[in-house]
C-alpha positions in Angstrom: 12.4 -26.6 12.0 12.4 -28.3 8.8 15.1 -27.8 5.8 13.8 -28.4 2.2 16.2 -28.1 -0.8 14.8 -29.4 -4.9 11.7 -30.8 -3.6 12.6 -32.2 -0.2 9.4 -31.7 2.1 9.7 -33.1 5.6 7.5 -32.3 7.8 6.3 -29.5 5.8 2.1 -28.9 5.9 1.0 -26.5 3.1 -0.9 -23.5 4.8 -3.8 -22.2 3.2 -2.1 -19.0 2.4 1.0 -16.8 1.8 2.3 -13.7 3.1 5.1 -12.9 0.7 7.9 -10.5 1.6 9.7 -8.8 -1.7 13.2 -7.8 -1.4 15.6 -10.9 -1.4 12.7 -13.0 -2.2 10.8 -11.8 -5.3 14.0 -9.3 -6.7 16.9 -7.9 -5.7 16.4 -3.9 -5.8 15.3 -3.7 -9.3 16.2 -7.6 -10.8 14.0 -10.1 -10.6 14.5 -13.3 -9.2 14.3 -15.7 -12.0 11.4 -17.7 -10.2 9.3 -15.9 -8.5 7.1 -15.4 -12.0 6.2 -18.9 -12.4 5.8 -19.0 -8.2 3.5 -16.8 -9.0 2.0 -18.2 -11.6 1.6 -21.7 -9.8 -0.6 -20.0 -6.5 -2.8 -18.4 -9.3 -3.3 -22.0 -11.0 -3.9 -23.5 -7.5 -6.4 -20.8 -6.0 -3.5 -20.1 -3.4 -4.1 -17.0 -1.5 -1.1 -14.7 -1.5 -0.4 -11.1 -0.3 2.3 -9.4 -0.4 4.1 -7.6 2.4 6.8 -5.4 2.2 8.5 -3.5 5.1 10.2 -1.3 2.1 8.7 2.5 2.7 9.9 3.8 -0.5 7.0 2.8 -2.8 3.4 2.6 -2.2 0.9 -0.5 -3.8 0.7 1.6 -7.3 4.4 1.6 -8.1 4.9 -2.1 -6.8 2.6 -3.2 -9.4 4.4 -1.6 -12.1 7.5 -2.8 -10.6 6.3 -5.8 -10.6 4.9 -6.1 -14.0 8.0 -5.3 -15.3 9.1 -8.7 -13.6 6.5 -11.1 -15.6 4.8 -10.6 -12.3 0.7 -9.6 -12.1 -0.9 -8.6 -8.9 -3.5 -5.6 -8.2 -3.1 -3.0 -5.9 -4.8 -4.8 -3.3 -2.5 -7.8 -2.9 0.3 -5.5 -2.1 0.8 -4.4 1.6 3.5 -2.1 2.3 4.9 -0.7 5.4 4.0 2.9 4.2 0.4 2.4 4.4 0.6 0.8 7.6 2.5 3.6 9.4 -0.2 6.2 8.1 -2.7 4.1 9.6 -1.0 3.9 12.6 -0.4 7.8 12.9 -4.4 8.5 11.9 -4.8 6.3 14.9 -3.1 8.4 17.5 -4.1 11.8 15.8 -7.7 11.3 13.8 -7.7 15.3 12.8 -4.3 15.0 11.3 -1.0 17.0 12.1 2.2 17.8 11.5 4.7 14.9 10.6 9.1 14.9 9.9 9.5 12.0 7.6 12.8 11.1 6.4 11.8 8.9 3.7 11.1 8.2 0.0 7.8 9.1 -2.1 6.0 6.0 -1.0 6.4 7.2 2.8 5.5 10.6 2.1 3.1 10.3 -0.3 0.8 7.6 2.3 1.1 10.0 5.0 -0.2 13.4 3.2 -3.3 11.1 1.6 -3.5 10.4 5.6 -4.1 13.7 6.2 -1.0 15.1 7.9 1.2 17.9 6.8 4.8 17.4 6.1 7.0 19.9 7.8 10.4 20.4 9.0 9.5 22.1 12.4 6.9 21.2 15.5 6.4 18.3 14.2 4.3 15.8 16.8 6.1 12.7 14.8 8.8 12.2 13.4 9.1 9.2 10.4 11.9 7.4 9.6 12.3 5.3 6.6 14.3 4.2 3.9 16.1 7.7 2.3 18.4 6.7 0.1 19.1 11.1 -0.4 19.9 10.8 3.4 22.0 14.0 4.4 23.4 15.4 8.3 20.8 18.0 8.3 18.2 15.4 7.4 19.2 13.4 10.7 19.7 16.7 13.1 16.6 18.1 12.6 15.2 14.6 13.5 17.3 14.2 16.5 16.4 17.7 17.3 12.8 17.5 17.3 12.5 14.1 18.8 14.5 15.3 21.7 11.7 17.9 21.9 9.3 15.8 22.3 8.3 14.2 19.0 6.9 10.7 18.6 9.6 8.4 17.0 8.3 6.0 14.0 9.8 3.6 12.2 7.7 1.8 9.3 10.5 -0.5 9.8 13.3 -2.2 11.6 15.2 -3.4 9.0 18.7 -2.6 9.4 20.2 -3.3 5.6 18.5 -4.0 2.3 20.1 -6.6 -0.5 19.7 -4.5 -3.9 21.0 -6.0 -7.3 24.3 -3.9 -6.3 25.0 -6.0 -3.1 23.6 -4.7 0.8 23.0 -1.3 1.3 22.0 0.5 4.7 18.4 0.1 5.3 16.0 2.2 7.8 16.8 0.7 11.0 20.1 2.1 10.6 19.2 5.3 10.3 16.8 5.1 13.1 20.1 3.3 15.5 21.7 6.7 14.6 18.8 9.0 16.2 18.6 6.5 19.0 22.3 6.8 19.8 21.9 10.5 19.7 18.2 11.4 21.5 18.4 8.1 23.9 14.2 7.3 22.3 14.2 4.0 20.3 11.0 4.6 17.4 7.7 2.7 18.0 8.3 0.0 14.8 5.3 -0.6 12.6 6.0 -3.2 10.1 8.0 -6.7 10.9 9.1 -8.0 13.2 6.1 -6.4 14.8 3.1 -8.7 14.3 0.2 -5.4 13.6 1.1 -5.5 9.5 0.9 -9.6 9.0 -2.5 -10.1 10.9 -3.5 -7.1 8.8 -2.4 -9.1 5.7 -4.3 -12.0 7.2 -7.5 -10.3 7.2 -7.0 -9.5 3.4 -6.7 -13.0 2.4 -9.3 -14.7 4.2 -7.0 -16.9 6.6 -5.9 -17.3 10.0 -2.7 -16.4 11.2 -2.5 -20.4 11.8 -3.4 -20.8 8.6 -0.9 -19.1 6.8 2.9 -18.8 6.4 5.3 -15.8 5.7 7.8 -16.6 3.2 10.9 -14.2 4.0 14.2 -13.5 4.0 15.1 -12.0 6.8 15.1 -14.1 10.5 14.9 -10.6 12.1 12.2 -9.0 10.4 10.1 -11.7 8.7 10.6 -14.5 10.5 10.5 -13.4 14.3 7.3 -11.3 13.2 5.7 -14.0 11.3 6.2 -16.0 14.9 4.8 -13.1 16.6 2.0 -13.0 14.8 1.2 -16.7 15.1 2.3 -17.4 11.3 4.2 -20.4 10.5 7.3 -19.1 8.9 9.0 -20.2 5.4 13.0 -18.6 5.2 13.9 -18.7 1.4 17.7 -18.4 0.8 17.7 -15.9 -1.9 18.4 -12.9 0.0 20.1 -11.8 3.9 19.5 -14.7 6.0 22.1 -17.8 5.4 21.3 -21.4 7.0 24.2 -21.0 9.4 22.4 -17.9 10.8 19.1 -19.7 11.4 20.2 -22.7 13.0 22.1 -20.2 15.7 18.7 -17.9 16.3 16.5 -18.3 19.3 13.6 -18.2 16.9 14.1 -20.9 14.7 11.7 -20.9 10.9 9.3 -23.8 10.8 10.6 -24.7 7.4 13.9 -23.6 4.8 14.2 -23.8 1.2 17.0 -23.0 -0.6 14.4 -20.7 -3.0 11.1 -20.3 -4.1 10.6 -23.5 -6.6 12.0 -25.5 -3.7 9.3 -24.3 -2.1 6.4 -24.9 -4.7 7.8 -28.5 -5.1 7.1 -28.7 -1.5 3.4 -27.5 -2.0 2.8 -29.6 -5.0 4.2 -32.9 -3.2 2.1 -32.2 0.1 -0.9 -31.7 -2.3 -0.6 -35.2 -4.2 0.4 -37.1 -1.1 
């Protein structure tokens, strides 16, 4: 592992493309990071590949791009991966003539599984889906524990246990998933990070090898450990969950830290003079 802070670039070997989580490293719920425009900007100058990879279910590609050009920040539908789209792929996998699907979740979730093909209902389901809700209720969660003690598949888009918003932390999907674990003794099949099936997904899109590429994340749970599942080499930015002190105690240490994104592109930009 290699720290950078303002520059500083030991070690550090720029990949030929980025895998860019959102949350804690582009905004914070709905404020922008100050830099990540002209990070942005600076990949689109160079011809650096980038896609970006959320594990946040709420929205699909459409509404990140408006997010996101309310930011400063352009990108088309198609550099936008989000956890949503891999979970309905996932479930057309398993059941190619559609079915009946429990998703606590947000529009983004709901919305990617119906285009899938499956019907959202509230009893014999054959999955159950859950995601970020921030409209979360008691009956929400007993009539998932209820039918995933019947029987349902359990599946998470996500692991990812809190979410830094422009408020401070708030409870994220894997906490609601702990809860129906606790209660129906299943633990959910987990589709995005820190499973590796969403990142070599993203890989694909961008024309690179997982060797060739880095994840630049947040989290050491989620982004980090899947980025090394994957085969990625991993960037932690400092701008959202994960502190220093956390990473150097982890069994799965990131290749490189930087205090935030133009620390990073100071790295890139010295590697590529050198």
């Amino acid at each position: 592992m290699t720290t950078g802070s303002d520059g500083e670039c030991r070690g550090f070997v720029p990949p030929r493309g980025f895998l860019v989580d959102l949350d804690g490293v582009v905004y914070h719920g709905d404020r922008v990071i100050p830099s990540a425009p002209g990070f942005f900007r600076y990949l689109r100058e160079r011809q650096i590949p980038f896609l970006l990879t959320t594990n946040n279910s709420t929205l699909g590609p459409p509404e990140y791009v408006t997010k996101l050009a309310r930011m400063d920040i352009e990108v088309a539908e198609s550099e936008v991966l989000a956890s949503a789209d891999a979970t309905a792929s996932y479930l057309k996998q398993q059941a190619p003539d559609g079915g009946r699907v429990y998703v606590i979740g947000e529009s983004g979730l709901k919305s990617a599984i119906e285009v899938a093909g499956f019907t959202l209902a509230e009893s014999d389901a054959q999955f159950v889906v859950v995601g970020l809700d921030r409209q979360l209720t008691y009956q929400k969660l007993t009539t998932a524990v209820r039918l995933v003690r019947g029987g349902a598949a359990f599946v998470g888009p996500n692991p990812d246990t809190t979410l830094p918003t422009d408020d401070g932390i708030i409870p994220g999907a894997g906490s609601f998933q702990a809860a129906i674990t606790a209660a129906s003794g299943i633990r959910p099949t987990i589709i995005g990070k820190p499973e590796p099936t969403m990142l070599l997904i993203g890989c694909q899109r961008i024309g690179t090898s997982p060797a060739d590429t880095a994840i630049i994340g947040d989290r050491l749970d989620t982004d980090i450990v899947g980025g090394y599942r994957a085969g990625l080499k991993t960037i932690l930015v400092l701008t959202g969950v994960s502190t220093r002190a956390e990473a150097a105690a982890v069994e799965v240490k990131p290749d490189w830290i930087f205090e935030d994104l133009p620390a990073l592109q100071g790295a890139v930009e010295a590697s590529r003079q050198s």
